[in-house]
Every structure is written in structure tokens, then in C-alpha cells.
C-alpha positions in Angstrom: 0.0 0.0 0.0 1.4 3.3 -1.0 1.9 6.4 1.6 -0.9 8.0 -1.2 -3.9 5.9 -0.3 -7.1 7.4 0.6 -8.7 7.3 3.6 -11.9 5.5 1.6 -9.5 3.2 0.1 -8.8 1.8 3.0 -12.4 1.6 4.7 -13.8 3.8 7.5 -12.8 7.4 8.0 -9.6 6.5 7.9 -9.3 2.6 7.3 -7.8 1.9 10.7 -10.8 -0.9 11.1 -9.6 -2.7 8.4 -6.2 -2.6 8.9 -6.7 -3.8 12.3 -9.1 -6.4 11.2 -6.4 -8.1 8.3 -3.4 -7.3 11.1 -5.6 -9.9 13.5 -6.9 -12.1 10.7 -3.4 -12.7 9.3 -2.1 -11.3 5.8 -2.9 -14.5 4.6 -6.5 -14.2 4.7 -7.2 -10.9 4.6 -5.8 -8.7 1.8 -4.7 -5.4 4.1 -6.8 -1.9 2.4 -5.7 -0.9 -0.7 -3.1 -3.8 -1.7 -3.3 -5.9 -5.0 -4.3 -9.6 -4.7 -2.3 -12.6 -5.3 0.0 -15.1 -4.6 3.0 -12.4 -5.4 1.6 -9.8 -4.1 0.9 -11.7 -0.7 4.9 -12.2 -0.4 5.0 -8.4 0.0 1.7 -7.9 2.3 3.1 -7.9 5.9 5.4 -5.1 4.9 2.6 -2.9 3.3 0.3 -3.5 6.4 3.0 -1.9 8.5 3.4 0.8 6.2 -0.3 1.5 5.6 -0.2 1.4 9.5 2.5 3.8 9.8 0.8 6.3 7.6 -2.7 5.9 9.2 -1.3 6.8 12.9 0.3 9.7 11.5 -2.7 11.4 10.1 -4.8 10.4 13.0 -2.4 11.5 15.0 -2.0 15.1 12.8 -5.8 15.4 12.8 -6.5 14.9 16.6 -7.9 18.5 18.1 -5.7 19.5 21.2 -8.1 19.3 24.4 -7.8 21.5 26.7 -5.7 21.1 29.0 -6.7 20.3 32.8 -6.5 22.3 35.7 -3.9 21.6 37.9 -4.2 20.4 41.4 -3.5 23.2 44.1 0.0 22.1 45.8 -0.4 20.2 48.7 -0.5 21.4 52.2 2.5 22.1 54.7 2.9 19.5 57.2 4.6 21.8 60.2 5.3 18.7 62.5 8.8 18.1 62.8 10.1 14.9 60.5 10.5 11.0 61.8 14.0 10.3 62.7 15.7 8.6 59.8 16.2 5.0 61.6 12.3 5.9 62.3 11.8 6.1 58.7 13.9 3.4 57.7 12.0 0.7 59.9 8.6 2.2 59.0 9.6 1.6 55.2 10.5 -1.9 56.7 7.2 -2.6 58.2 4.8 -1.3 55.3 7.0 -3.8 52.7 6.5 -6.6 54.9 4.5 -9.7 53.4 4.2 -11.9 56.7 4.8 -15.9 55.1 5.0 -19.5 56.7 7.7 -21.3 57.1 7.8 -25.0 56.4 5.0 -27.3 57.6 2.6 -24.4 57.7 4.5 -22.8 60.5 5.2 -18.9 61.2 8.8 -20.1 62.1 11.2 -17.6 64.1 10.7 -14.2 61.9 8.3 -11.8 63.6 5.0 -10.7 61.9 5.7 -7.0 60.9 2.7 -5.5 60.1 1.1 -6.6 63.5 3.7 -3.9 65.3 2.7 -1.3 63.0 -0.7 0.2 65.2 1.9 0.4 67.5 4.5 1.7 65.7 2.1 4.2 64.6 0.8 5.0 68.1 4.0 5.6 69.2 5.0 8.2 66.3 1.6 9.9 66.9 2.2 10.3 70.6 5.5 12.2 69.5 3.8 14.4 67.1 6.1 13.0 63.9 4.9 14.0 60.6 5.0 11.3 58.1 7.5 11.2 55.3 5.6 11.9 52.0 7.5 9.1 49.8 5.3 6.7 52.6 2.2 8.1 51.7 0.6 5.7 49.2 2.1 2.9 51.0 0.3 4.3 54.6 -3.2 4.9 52.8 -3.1 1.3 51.0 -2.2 -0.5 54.5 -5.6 1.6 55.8 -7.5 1.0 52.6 -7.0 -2.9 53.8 -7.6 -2.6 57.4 -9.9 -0.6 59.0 -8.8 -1.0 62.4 -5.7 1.2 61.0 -7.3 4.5 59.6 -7.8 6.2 62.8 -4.1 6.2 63.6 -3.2 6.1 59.9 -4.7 9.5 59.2 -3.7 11.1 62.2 -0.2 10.3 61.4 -0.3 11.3 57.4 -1.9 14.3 58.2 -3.2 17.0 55.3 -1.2 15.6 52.5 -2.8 12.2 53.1 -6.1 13.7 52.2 -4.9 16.1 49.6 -3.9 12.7 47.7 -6.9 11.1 48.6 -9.0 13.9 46.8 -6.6 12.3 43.4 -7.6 8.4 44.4 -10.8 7.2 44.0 -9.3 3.9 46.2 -8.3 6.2 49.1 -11.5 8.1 49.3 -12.0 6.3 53.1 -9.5 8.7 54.5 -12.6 11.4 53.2 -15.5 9.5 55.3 -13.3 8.9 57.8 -10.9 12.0 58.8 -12.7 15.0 60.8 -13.7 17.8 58.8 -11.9 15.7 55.7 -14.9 16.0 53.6 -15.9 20.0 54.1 -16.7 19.6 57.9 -16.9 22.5 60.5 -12.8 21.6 60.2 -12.8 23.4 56.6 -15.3 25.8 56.5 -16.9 26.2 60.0 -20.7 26.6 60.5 -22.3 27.3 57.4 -19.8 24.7 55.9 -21.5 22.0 58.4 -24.6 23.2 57.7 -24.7 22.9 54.2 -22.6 19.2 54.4 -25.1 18.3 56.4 -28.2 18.9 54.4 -26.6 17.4 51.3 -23.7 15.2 51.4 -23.6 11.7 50.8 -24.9 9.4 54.3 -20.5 8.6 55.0 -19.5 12.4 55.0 -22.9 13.3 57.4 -22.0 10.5 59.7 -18.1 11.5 59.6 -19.4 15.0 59.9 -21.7 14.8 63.0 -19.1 12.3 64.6 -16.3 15.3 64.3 -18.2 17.5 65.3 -19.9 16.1 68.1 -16.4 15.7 69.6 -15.4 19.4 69.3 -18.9 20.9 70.1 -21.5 18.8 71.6 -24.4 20.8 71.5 -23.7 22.0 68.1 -23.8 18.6 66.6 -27.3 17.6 68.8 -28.7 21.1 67.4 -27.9 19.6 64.1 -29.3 16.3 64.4 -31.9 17.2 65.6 -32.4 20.2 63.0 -33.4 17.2 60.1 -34.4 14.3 62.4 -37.9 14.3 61.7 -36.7 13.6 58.1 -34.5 11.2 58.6 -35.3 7.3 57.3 -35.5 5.0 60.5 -32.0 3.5 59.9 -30.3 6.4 59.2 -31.9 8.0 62.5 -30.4 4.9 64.3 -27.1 5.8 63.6 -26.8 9.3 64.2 -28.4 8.5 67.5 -25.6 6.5 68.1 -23.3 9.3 67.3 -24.6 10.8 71.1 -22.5 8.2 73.0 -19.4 11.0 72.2 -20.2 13.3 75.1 -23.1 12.4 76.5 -24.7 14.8 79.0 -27.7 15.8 80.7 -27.9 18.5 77.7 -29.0 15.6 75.7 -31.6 14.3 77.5 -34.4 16.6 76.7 -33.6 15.7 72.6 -33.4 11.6 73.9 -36.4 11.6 76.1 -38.0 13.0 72.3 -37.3 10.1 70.8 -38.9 7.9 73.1 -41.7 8.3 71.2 -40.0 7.9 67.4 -41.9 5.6 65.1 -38.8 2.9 65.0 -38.7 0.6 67.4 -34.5 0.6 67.1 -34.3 4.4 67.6 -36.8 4.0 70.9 -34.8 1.3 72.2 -31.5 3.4 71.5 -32.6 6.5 72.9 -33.9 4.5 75.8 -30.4 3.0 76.5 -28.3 6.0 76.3 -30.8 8.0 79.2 -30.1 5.0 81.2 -26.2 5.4 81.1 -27.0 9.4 82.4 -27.7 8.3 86.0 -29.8 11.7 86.4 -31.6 11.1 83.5 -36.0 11.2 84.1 -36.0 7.4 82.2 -33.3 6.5 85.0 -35.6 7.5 88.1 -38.4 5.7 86.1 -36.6 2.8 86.1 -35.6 2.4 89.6 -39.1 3.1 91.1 -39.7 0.0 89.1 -36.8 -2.2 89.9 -37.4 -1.1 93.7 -40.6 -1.8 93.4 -39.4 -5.4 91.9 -36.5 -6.0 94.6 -36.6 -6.1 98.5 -34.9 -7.5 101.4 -36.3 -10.1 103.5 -34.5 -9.1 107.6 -37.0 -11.9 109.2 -34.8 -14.8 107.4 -30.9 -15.3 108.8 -29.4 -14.7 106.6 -31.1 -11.7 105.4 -32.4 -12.6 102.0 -33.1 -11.1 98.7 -36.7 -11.1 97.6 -38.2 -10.7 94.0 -41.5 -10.1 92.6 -41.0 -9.8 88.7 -43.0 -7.5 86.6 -46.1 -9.4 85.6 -47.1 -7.2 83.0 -45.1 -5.1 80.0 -47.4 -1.8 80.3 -47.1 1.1 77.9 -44.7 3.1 79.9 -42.3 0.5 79.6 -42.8 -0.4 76.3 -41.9 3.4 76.0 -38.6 3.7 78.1 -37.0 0.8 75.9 -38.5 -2.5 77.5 -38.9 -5.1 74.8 -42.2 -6.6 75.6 -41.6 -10.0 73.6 -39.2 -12.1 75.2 -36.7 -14.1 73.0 -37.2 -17.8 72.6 -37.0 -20.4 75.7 -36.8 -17.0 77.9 -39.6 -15.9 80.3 -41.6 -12.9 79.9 -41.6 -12.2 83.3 -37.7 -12.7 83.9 -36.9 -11.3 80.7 -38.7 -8.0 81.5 -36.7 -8.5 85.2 -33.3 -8.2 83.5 -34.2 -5.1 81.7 -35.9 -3.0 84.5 -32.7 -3.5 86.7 -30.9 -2.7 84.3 -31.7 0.5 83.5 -32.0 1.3 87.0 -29.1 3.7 88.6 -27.2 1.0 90.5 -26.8 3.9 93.4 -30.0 2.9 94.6 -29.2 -0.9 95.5 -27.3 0.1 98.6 -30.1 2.2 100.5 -32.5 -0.2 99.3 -30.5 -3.5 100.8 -29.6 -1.9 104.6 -26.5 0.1 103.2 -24.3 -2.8 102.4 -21.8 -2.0 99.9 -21.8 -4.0 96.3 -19.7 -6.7 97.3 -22.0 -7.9 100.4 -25.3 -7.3 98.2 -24.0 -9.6 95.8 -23.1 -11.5 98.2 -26.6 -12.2 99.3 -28.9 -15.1 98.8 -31.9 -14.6 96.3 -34.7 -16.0 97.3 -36.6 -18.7 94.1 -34.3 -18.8 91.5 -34.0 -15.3 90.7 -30.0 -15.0 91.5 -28.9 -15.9 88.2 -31.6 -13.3 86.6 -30.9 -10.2 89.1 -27.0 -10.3 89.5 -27.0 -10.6 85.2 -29.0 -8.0 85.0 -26.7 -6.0 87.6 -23.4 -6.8 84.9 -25.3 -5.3 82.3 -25.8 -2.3 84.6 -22.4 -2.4 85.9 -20.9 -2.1 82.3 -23.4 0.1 80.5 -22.8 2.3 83.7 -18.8 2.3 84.0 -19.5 1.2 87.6 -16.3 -0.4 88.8 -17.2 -1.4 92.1 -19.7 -2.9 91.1 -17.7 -4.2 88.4 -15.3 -5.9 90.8 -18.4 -7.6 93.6 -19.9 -9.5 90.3 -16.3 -10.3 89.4 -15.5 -11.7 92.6 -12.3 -13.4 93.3 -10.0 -14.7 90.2 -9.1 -18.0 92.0 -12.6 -19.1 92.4 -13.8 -22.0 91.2 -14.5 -21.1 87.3 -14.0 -17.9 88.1 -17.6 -17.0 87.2 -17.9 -14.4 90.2 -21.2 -14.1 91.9 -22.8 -12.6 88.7 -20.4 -13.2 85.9 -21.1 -16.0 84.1 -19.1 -16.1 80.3 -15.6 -14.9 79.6 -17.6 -12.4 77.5 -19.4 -11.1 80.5 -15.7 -10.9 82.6 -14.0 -9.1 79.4 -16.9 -6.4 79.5 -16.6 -6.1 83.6 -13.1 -6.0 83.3 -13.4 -3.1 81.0 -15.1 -0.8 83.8 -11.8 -1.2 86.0 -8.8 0.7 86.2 -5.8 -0.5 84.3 -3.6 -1.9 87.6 -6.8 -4.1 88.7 -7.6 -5.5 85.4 -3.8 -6.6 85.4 -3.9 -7.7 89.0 -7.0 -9.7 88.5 -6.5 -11.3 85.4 -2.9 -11.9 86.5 -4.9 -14.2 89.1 -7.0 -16.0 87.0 -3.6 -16.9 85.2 -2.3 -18.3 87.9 -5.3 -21.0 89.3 -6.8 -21.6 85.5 -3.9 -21.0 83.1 -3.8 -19.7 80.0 -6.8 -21.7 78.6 -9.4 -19.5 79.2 -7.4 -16.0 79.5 -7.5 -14.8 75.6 -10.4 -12.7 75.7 -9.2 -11.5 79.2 -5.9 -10.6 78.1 -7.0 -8.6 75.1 -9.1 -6.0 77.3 -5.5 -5.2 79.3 -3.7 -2.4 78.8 -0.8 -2.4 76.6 2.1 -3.2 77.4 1.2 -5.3 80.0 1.9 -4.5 83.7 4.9 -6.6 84.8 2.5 -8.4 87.4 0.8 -9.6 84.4 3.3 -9.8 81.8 5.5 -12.6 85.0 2.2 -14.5 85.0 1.9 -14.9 81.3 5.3 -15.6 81.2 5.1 -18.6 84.0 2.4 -19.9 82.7 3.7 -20.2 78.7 6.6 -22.1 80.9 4.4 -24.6 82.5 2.6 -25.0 79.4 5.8 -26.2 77.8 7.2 -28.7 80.3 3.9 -30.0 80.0 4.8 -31.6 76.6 2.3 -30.4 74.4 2.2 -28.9 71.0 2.1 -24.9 71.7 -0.4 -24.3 68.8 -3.0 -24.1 71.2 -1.6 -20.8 72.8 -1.0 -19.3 69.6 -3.5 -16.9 69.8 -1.8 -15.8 73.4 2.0 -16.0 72.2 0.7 -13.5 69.5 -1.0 -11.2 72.3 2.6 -11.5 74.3 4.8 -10.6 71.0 2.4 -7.1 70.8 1.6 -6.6 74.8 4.5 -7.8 76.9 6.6 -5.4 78.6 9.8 -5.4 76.1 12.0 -6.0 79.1 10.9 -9.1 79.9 12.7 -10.2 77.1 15.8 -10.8 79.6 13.4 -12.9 81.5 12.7 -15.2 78.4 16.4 -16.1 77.2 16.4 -18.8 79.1 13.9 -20.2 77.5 15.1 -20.0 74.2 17.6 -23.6 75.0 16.1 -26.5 73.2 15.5 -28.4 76.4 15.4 -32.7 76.1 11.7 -34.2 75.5 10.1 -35.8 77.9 9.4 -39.5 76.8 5.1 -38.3 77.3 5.6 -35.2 75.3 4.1 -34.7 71.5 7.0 -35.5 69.1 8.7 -32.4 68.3 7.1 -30.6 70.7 9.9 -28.8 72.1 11.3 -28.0 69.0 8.2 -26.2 68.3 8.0 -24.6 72.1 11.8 -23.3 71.4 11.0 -21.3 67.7 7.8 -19.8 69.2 9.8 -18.9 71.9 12.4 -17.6 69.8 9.9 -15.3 67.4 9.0 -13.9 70.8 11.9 -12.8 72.3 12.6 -11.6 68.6 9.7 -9.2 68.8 10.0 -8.0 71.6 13.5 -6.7 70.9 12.6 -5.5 67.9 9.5 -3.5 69.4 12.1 -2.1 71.9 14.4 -0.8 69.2 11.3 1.1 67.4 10.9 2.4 70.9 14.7 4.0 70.6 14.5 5.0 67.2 10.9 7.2 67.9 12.3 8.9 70.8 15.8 9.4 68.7 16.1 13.5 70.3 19.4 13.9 68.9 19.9 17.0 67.1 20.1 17.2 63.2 23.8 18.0 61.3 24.6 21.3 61.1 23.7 22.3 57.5 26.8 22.2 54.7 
């Protein structure tokens, strides 16, 4: 085909169709545009598709209109907080790479899991104010993009320019949703900003919105809310209401007591449960008259004896502070309607109600037909929902008893969630205890809701009993789950305390085949971690002055 054929000669505006069709077909069977037939000629047609090729991008190319050209982004923002230290950076670089792998036989071998020390890594380099290093950027907002549990501390860390490039990423628009006053909030453009935000963004950016802003002003974001709520669809009202827990005061009560009376049944019961938590609250004095009216004490029995005449009825004022009439399946009405009366109830009033005993020698009590089991359940559910640690501790009771279900706890669950109410020294102490006469069986969930790193009362216990656990002669897959708490929570210095236990030590002729083996490498990984967690510790709180410029 000559550098002189038409555009009609070769099919189309400019026979690019056709010259794509015989370039996929094959010279062979189809004869490229404008190129004699035959059996000579075919000898020659490769080279004249090319060149009929050639020719055809260079007029398409000639004849394409220049588009405008796009507006530029605005530069992105100034970070002012000072930069990581660069063996900060270096390990941080480390930690993002890392693609955690097994060794052989399935096993995690000896080599520590890197991307499980990055929240702390992060939390670290928040709590020092480091701004993050803009090559890391991508790499930070695709490790959030994959786990959510990251983006808080993520974002905090990246700072402006994290959400400058989100505004480029359609993948990264998360950090929008999920940064304060990201998406326009009162952050950006203050009240009228909000406002408008509020009345038209997408469901995400008013939840992220009212959540922000219900942390910096209270009242503003309730004014809000409530400026639209009798708009709002059911399920959307559900979750703004749940935005209230940030802050809640009696300032909220008179918008809550409101929706008391909402048309969804999930919205009553909400509202219902967050005027319980204000012990103040008009629901709150409803619901003790009821669960005094429910709960006595008997003084003519020795000992004195709890007493308990459950509700026989689910009237309409219950029905409208939050009690579920219908009980669930294989429960009682009447117990069922028990356990949510007390619980809702100020748990203030127990002691001038039972002779002014304190919460350890009312739960202490017997409870007269069966009720025990209902009343001190309900009292856990009080105890958390109200942040009542006294309480907290009486339905605990002592770590060494007998299955350490406490006079009202009855499920790990139930421990982890009254465990939560306590101060960070008696959550150690106690679950340090229930190390020590049960073992590490049952102490997961209980070691999760302790405050990192461990306090060295716990962290000797854990320690002891991964020890005993070994000489025991079993296969330490089984405590996996708590070797992984220990690489993240343990106290860093009890690294010293674990060397000895890194010696292969001879098997027992009862123990699993291999088992120490196994015990030794998990043991190894450990001490490993921790070491390695203490170094990030150095390298964060590196103070040493910068070179003096060239």
C-alpha cells in the first residue's frame, strides 16, 4: 500500500478498522486496504500493512484536536510537624514492605510478623507528634484502605497531605468518610460549611461529619441532628443517634427523652439506652421506682435474703422507656422484662434499698426462688453500661474461684466487659490471678481488654504460665492466639526474663514428638519481637539534634 492511499480506500474514516481487522486475521487471509491480490503480491503484504499502518497513525495522529488542557491540582499542604527520625523512617519503610509468610510445615517459624507492630509503631510516632515522610504516603493509605482497624491512627499520622492525595484516588476516598472535617466539615469551612454538608452530602461524610463534630462541640452537633431528624429514614436515624454516645450529657436528655416516642422501634430502644447510662436522666428514676418496686430485702430470714416479685405485666410506659415486651425464645416474659428494669436502673440505689451494704456484700446475698442468676445478670449489664467499677469488681468476685464465674459473671464475655469498667492496675492484678489457678486456657479474651504493654504483674504470669505449658509436653499451637498477644503486649524488658527459655530443652518421653522443638522457635519469634519493638521504641524517641547544615 502506498503512503498515497485514501482514507476511503482503506475503509472507515480513515481505514484503521480494516487494517486492524487483516493485522488480527493474518495477511494470509485478509488482503490489508488498498493492496493488490495474489500469490506475489501476498509475499509483499506484511510489509505494506506496517506501512499502511505507519501512515494511518500519523494522520490520526495530525488530525487529533488539542483538548484542553486540565486544571492543575492546588500544591499540597505544609505539614509543620517536625520529620521522623531517619532510623524511624527506615524501619517504617521496613514494616509497610512486609508480606508476613509461613515457614515450612505451615509454620510462622522464628521471623516476627511485621505488620502486627505497626498500630503500634504508629501509636507511638503519633504520641510524639512525627509528621510522616511523603514518599510513605501511598504505601500508609493502602495498608488503611486494607484494614480498618488502622485508619484512625493512619490518618492522624499522614496528616493534610494524606487527604490532599486522597481527593486524586478514588481507592483512598475512606481517609474522606473517615478524617474529621476531611470532607468539608466545620474543620474546613466552620458553621455554614457544616450546615450545608449536612443537608446534602452523601450518608458517609454526614456521619463522619456529625461524629467530628460532636467531639469538638456537643451541643452544636445535637442542634444539628436534631435540625433534620424528623426527616430522617429510620435506619439512618439509628445511627446518628448513636453518634450521642461522644459526650453524653444531661444537655442531651431533653432531645433523647424526644425520641422515646420515634416511630422505630430501634431508635426507641437506642434513645432509651443511652438516658439510662445518664444516672440523672427522668427514664433513670423511672426505672428504679420499678426495679425497687421489683427488689426487696427479707431481715425476718438469717441470713437476710433477697426477695423478688417480677413484673407481671409489660405496660405502655415500659414499652416506652425501651423494654422489649416480647421475650426471646426459651426466655420468660416475666424474667426477661426482670433483666431489663434493673438494668436501666441507677445502680446507686441498691445500697439504700438492701440496709446500706456496699456492692460486694449485696451480691453477696442469697436470692430467694431462683431469681439469683436473673438479678446479679442484670446488675453486669448495669455495671458495664454504667462504667461502675465497684460494682464491676463484687460481680467479678475473686480470680481464684472455682471457674471464676464471680457471683454474677457468668461467660468470659461477661468478665471481658466487667473487666473493661476497672482501672488499668486491677484488670492486670485480677486477670494476673485467673492466670495463675486456671492457666492460660481460658485468659485470651481477658488478656485482650488489658492495657498495653502489660503491667509486669501480668506480663511474669503470662510468662510462668507459657513455661508450664511447655514442660507439659504439648504442642504450643494451642496458645498461639496468646504467644501472638505476648509478641504485641508484653513489657519489652521481659525479654531478659525469656532467654532462658530459648535452650532446646530434652523431650520428655510423654511429650508430643517435636514438641519442644516447636516450644523453642515460638519462643524464639517472641523474644525476637519483643527486641525489635524495643528498638522502634529507641529509634521514635531518637532527640538527637540534626547536622549542622553544609
Amino acid at each position: 500500500m502506498s503512503a498515497t492511499t485514501t482514507a476511503g480506500e482503506a475503509g472507515g474514516p480513515d481505514g484503521w478498522d480494516d487494517l486492524v481487522a487483516a493485522a488480527l486475521l493474518g495477511t494470509d487471509r485478509r488482503t490489508p486496504p488498498g493492496h493488490a491480490a495474489g500469490r506475489a503480491a501476498g509475499r509483499d503484504a506484511p510489509a505494506a500493512l506496517l506501512d499502511a499502518a505507519a501512515v494511518a497513525t500519523v494522520r490520526r495522529r495530525a488530525g487529533l484536536a488539542p483538548a484542553r488542557a486540565a486544571r492543575r491540582p492546588a500544591p499540597a499542604p505544609e505539614d509543620p510537624r517536625p520529620p521522623l527520625p531517619e532510623a524511624a523512617a527506615r524501619r517504617l519503610t521496613t514494616l509497610l514492605a512486609d508480606r508476613p509468610g509461613l515457614a515450612a510445615g505451615g509454620r510462622r517459624g522464628a521471623a516476627p510478623d511485621l505488620m502486627e507492630l505497626l498500630p503500634q509503631w504508629l501509636a507511638t510516632a503519633n504520641a510524639h507528634g512525627y509528621a510522616a515522610p511523603a514518599a510513605v504516603l501511598p504505601a500508609l493509605l493502602d495498608a488503611a484502605r486494607a484494614r480498618t482497624d488502622l485508619r484512625a491512627a493512619v490518618l492522624a499520622f499522614a496528616g493534610p497531605r494524606a487527604l490532599w492525595l486522597a481527593r486524586l484516588n478514588p481507592d483512598w476516598r475512606f481517609a474522606l468518610r473517615a478524617a474529621p472535617g476531611a470532607g468539608g466539615g466545620p474543620a474546613r469551612g466552620g458553621p455554614e460549611a457544616a450546615a450545608r454538608l449536612w443537608r446534602e452530602g452523601l450518608f458517609a461524610e454526614r456521619v463522619a461529619l456529625l461524629g467530628s463534630l460532636r467531639a469538638a462541640d456537643p451541643d452544636a452537633a445535637r442542634d444539628l441532628l436534631a435540625s433534620t431528624w424528623a426527616t430522617e429514614r429510620a435506619e439512618d436515624r439509628l445511627m446518628f443517634l448513636d453518634s450521642l454516645r461522644t459526650g453524653l450529657g444531661p444537655a442531651d436528655e431533653p432531645f433523647l427523652e424526644a425520641a422515646l416516642s420515634d416511630r422505630g422501634r430501634a431508635v426507641r430502644a437506642a434513645a432509651a439506652e443511652l438516658l439510662s447510662t445518664l444516672p440523672g436522666s427522668a427514664l433513670a428514676a423511672r426505672m428504679g421506682r420499678r426495679a425497687l418496686a421489683c427488689v426487696s430485702l427479707d431481715l425476718v430470714r438469717d441470713p437476710a435474703t433477697i426477695t423478688v416479685e417480677a413484673p407481671h405485666v409489660c405496660d405502655a410506659g415500659m414499652a416506652r422507656d425501651g423494654v422489649v415486651a416480647r421475650a426471646p425464645a426459651g426466655r420468660g416474659a416475666r424474667s426477661w422484662w426482670l433483666g431489663q428494669v434493673v438494668e436501666a436502673a441507677p445502680l446507686a440505689l441498691w445500697s439504700a434499698r438492701l440496709g446500706g451494704r456496699t456492692p460486694a456484700e449485696i451480691v453477696a446475698l442469697p436470692v430467694t426462688d431462683d431469681w439469683r442468676d436473673d438479678l446479679h445478670a442484670a446488675w453486669c449489664r448495669a455495671a458495664v453500661r454504667q462504667r461502675d467499677a465497684a460494682w464491676a469488681a463484687a460481680l467479678l468476685g475473686a480470680p481464684t474461684a472455682p471457674g471464676a464465674g464471680g457471683p454474677g459473671a457468668v461467660s468470659l464475655a461477661e468478665r471481658s466487659r466487667l473487666l473493661g469498667t476497672m482501672g488499668a492496675p486491677e484488670r492486670a492484678a485480677w486477670v494476673a490471678g485467673f492466670i495463675a489457678a486456671h492457666g492460660l486456657s481460658e485468659a485470651f479474651q481477658l488478656l485482650a481488654v488489658c492495657a498495653v504493654p502489660w503491667a509486669p504483674v501480668l506480663g511474669r504470669s503470662v510468662v510462668d504460665a507459657l513455661d508450664i505449658a511447655r514442660d507439659a509436653g504439648s504442642y504450643p499451637w494451642s496458645f498461639s492466639g496468646v504467644m501472638g498477644l505476648a509478641e504485641r503486649c508484653l513489657d519489652p524488658e521481659e525479654a531478659v526474663r525469656l532467654d532462658a527459655l530459648l535452650a532446646l530443652p530434652d523431650e520428655r518421653e510423654d511429650a508430643s514428638p517435636g514438641a519442644a522443638g516447636y516450644w523453642a522457635e515460638a519462643f524464639r519469634r517472641l523474644v525476637t519481637t519483643l527486641r525489635l519493638r524495643a528498638a522502634m521504641t529507641t529509634e521514635l524517641d531518637d532527640t538527637a539534634p540534626p547536622p549542622p547544615a553544609a
